[in-house]
C-alpha positions in Angstrom: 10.3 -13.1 -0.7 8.5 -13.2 2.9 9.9 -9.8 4.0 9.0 -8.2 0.5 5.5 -9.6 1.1 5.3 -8.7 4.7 6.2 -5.0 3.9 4.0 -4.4 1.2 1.3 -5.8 3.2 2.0 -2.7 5.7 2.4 -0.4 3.0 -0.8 -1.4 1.7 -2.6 -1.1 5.5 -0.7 2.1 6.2 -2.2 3.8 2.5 -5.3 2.6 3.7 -5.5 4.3 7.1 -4.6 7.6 5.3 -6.9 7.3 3.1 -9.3 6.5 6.3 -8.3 9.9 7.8 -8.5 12.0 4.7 -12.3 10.2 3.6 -12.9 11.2 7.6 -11.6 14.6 8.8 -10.0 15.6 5.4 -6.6 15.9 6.1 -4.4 14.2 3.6 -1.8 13.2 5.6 0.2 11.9 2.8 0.9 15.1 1.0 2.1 16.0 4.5 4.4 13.8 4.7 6.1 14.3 1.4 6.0 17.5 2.4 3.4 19.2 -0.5 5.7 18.4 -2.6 3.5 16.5 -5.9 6.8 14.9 -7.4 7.7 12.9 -3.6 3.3 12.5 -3.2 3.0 10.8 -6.7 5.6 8.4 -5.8 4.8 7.7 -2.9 1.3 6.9 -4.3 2.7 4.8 -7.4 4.6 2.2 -4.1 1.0 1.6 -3.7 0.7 0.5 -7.1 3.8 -1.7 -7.1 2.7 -3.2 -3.7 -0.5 -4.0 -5.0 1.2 -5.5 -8.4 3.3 -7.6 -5.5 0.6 -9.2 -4.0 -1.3 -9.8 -6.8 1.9 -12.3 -8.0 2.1 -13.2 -4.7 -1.5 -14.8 -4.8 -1.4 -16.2 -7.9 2.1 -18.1 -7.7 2.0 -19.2 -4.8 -2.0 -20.1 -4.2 -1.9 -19.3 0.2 -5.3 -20.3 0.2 -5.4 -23.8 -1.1 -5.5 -25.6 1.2 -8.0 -23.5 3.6 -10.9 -26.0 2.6 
């Protein structure tokens, strides 16, 4: 449950430094790594969904930040 976590942390990070670079020079280095093909882009893009669905359960079963006061 750590490592599933962990990596959809880094997805989450890694979506958001392409999106960095496309809101900044315009080059949407996602489509070029699925290769401009829309079928492999739109999946790639719904992973960000699911990671973001992960930690969302993540942080509400398991409170992290409970005990930060």
């Amino acid at each position: 449950m750590k490592i599933t976590t962990v990596v959809c942390c880094a997805l989450l990070i890694v979506y958001g430094l392409f999106a960095a670079l496309y809101a900044l020079f315009g080059v949407d280095v996602l489509l070029l790594v699925a290769a401009g093909s829309l079928p492999v882009y739109r999946a790639l893009l719904s992973l960000a969904g699911v990671a973001a669905l992960w930690l969302l359960f993540w942080l509400i079963a398991f409170r992290p930040v409970k005990f930060l006061s």
